[in-house]
N, CA, C and O of each residue as an XYZ file, in Angstrom:
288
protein
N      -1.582    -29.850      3.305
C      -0.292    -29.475      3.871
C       0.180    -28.208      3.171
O       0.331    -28.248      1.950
N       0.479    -26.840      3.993
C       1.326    -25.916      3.399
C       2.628    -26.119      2.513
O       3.580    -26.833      2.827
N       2.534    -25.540      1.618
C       3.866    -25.598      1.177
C       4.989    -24.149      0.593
O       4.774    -23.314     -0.285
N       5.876    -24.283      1.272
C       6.896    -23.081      1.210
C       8.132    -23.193      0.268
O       9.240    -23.677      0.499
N       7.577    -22.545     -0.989
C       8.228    -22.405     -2.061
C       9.910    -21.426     -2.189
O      10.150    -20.252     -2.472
N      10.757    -22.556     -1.839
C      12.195    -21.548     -1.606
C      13.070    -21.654     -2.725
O      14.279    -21.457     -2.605
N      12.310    -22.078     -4.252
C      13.430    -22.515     -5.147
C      14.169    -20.724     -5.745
O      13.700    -19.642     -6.099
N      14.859    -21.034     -5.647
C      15.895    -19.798     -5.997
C      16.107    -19.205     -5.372
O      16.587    -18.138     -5.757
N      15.912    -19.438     -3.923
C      15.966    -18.630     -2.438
C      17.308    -19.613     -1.782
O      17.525    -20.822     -1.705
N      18.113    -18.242     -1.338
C      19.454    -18.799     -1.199
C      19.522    -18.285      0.264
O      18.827    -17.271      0.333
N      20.045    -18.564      1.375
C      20.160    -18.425      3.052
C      20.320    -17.073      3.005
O      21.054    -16.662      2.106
N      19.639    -15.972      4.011
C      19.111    -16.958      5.427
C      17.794    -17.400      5.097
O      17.230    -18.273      5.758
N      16.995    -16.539      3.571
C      15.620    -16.296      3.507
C      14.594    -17.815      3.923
O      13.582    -17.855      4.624
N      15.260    -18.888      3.244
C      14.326    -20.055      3.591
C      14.107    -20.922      5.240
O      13.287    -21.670      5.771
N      15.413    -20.253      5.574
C      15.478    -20.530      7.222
C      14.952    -19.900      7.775
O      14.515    -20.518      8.746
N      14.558    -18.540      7.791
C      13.384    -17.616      8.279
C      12.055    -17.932      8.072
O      11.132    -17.873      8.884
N      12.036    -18.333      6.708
C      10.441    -18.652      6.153
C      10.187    -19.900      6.719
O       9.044    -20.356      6.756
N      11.659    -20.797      7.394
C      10.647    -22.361      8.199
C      10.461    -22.008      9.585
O       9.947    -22.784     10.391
N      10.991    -20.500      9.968
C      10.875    -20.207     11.435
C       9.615    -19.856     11.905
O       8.916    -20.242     12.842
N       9.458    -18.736     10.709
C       7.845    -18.286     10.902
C       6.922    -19.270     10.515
O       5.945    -19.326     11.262
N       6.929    -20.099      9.537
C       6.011    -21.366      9.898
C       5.995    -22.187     10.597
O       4.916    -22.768     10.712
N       6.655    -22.457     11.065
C       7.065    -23.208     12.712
C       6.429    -22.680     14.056
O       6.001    -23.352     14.994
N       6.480    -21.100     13.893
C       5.971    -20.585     15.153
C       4.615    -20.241     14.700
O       3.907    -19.764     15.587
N       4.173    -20.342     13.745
C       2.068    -20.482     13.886
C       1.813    -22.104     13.403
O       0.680    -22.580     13.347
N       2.711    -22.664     13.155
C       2.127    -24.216     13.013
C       1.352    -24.370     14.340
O       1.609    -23.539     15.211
N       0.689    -25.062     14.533
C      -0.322    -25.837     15.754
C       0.418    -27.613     15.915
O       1.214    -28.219     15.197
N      -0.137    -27.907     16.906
C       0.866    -29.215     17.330
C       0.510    -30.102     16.191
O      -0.248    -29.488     15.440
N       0.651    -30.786     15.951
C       0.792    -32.027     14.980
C       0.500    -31.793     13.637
O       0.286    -32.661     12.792
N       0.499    -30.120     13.411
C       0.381    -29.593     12.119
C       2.423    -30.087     11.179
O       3.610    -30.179     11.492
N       1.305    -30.262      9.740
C       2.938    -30.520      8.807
C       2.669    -29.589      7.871
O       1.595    -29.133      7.479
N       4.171    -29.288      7.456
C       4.453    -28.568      6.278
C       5.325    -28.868      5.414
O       5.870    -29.961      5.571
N       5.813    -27.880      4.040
C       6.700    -28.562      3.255
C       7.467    -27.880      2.600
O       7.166    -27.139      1.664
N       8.510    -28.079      3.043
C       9.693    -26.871      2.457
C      10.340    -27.434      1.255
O      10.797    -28.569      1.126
N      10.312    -26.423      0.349
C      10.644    -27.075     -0.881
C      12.116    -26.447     -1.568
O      12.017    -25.221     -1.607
N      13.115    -26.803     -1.982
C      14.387    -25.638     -1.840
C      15.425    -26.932     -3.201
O      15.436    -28.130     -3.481
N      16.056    -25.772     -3.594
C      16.819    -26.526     -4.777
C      18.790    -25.737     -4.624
O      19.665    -25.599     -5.480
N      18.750    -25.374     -2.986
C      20.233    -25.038     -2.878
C      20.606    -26.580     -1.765
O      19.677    -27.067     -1.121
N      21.574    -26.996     -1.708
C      22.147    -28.018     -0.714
C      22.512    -27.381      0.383
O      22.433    -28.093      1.384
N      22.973    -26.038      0.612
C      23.363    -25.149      1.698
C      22.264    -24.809      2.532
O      22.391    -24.169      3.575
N      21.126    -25.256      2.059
C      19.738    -24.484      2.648
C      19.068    -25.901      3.362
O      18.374    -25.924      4.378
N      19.307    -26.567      2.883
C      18.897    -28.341      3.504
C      19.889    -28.289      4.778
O      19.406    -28.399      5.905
N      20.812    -28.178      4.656
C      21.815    -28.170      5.858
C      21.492    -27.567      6.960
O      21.338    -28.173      8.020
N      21.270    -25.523      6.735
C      20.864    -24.979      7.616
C      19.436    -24.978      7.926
O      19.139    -24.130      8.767
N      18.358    -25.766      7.439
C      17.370    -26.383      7.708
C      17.099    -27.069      8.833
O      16.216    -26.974      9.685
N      18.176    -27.895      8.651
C      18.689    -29.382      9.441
C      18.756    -29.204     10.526
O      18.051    -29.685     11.414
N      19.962    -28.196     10.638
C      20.543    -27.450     11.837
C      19.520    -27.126     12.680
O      19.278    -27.667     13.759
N      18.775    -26.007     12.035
C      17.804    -25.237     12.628
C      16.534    -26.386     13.323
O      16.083    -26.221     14.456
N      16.250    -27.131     12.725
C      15.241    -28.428     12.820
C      15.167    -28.937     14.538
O      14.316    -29.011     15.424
N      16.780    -29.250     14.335
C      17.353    -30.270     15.276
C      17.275    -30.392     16.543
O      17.126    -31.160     17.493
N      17.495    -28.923     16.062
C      17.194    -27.721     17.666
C      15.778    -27.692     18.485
O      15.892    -27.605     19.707
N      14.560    -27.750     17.985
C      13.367    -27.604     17.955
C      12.670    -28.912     17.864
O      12.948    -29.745     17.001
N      11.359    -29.145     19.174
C      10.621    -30.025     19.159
C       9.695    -30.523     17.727
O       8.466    -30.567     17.783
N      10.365    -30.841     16.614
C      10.022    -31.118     15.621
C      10.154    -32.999     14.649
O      11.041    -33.796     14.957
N       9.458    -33.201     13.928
C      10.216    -34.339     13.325
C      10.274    -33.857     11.951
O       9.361    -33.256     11.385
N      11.271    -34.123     11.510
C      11.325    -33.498      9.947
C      11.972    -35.382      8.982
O      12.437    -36.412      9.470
N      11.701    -35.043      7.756
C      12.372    -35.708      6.509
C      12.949    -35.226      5.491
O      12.354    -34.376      4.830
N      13.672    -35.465      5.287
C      14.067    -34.808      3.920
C      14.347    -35.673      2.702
O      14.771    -36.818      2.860
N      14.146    -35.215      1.602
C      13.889    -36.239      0.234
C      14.425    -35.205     -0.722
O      14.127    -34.012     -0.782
N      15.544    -36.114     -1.694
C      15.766    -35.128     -2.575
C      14.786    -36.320     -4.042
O      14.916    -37.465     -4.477
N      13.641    -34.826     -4.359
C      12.833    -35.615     -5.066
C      13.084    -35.608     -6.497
O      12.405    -36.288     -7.267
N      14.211    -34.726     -6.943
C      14.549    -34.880     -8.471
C      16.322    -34.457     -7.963
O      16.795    -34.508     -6.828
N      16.867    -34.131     -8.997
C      18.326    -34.069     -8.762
C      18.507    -32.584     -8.288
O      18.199    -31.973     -9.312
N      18.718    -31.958     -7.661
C      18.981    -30.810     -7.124
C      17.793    -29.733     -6.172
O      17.860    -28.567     -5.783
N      16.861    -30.692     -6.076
C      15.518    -30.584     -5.675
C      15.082    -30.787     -4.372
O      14.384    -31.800     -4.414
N      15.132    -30.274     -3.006
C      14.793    -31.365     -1.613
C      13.468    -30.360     -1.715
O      13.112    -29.326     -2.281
N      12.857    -31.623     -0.545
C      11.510    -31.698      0.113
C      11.810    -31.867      1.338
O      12.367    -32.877      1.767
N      11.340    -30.526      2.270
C      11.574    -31.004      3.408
C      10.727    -31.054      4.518
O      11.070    -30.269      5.402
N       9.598    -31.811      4.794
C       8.638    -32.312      5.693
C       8.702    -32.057      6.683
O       9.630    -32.653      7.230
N       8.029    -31.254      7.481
C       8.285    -30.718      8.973
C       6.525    -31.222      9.510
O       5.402    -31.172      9.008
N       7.071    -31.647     10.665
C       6.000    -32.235     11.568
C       6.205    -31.576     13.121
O       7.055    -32.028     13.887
N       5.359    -30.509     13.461
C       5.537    -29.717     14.576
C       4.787    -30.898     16.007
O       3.591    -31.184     15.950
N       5.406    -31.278     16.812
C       4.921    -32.256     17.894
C       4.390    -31.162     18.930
O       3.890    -31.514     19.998
C-alpha cells in the first residue's frame, strides 16, 4: 500500500496530494494518508465523501491520523 507522508503539511497541500493519488489509483487500489494536523482529517473527509471511495480514519498515536483510502 502507498503511503503519503503529510506530517507537517498543513491545507491545501495534503488535500491535493490525496487528489492526485486518487486520480492514478486503479479500482480497488488502497492508500494511506498519514497527517498530524486535525484540520487536514476534516478536509480529507470532506473531499472523500464526495468521491466514489471508502475511506477510515484512525488516530494511531495522539495527534497522529491514518487515513485509508480504498478507490471502488
Amino acid at each position: 500500500m502507498k503511503e503519503i507522508n503529510c506530517l507537517g503539511e498543513i491545507c491545501p497541500v495534503p488535500v491535493i496530494r490525496t487528489q492526485q493519488q486518487l486520480k492514478v489509483a486503479k479500482a480497488n487500489e488502497s492508500f494511506k494518508v498519514i497527517t498530524d494536523h486535525g484540520c487536514t482529517v476534516e478536509e480529507i473527509s470532506k473531499f472523500l465523501k464526495k468521491k466514489k471511495v471508502n475511506f477510515n480514519i484512525e488516530e494511531v498515536i495522539n495527534g497522529v491520523w491514518e487515513i485509508v483510502v480504498v478507490k471502488l
